[in-house]
N, C-alpha and C positions, 0 to 999 in steps of 0.2 A: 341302335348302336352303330350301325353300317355306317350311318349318315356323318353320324359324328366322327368316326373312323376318316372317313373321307373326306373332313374338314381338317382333322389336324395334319393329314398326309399331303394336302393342298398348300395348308400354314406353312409346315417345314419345306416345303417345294419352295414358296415366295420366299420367304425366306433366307434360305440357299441363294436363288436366283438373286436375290438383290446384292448380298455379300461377293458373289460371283463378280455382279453386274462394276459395283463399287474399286473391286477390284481390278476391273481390268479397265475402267474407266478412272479412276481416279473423285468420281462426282459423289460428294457426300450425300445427296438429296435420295442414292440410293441405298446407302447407310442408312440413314433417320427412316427412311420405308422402310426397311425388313426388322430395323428397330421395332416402331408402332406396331408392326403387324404379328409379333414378337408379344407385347406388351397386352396387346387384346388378347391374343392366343391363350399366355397366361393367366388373364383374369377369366377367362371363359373356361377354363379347366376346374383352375380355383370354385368357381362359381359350382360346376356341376358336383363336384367332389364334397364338397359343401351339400348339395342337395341330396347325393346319395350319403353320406354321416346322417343327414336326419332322420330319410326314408329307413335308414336300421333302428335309427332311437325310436320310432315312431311303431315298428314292427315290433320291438324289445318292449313295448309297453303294452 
């Protein structure tokens, strides 16, 4: 659980950093990155939450 902790505290670091970056540059290319990185973060949350909903139906049975 650390590991995964210190993924998503990395995600929202990039993140940040790119909207920062975009910001004070003007260059969308750092937009569309903290987007994607954004968009994976999301599905890989999704994904695990998902697996923990089974591991309980799976315990419940």
């Amino acid at each position: 659980m650390l590991f995964l902790r210190i993924i998503g505290i990395l995600a929202v670091i990039a993140i940040g950093a790119g909207v920062v970056t975009y910001l004070l540059t003007g260059d969308r290319r750092y937009l569309g990155l903290a987007g994607h990185i954004a968009k994976y973060a999301l599905i890989l949350a999704l994904a695990l939450f998902a697996l923990l909903a089974v591991e309980r139906l799976i315990v419940m049975l």
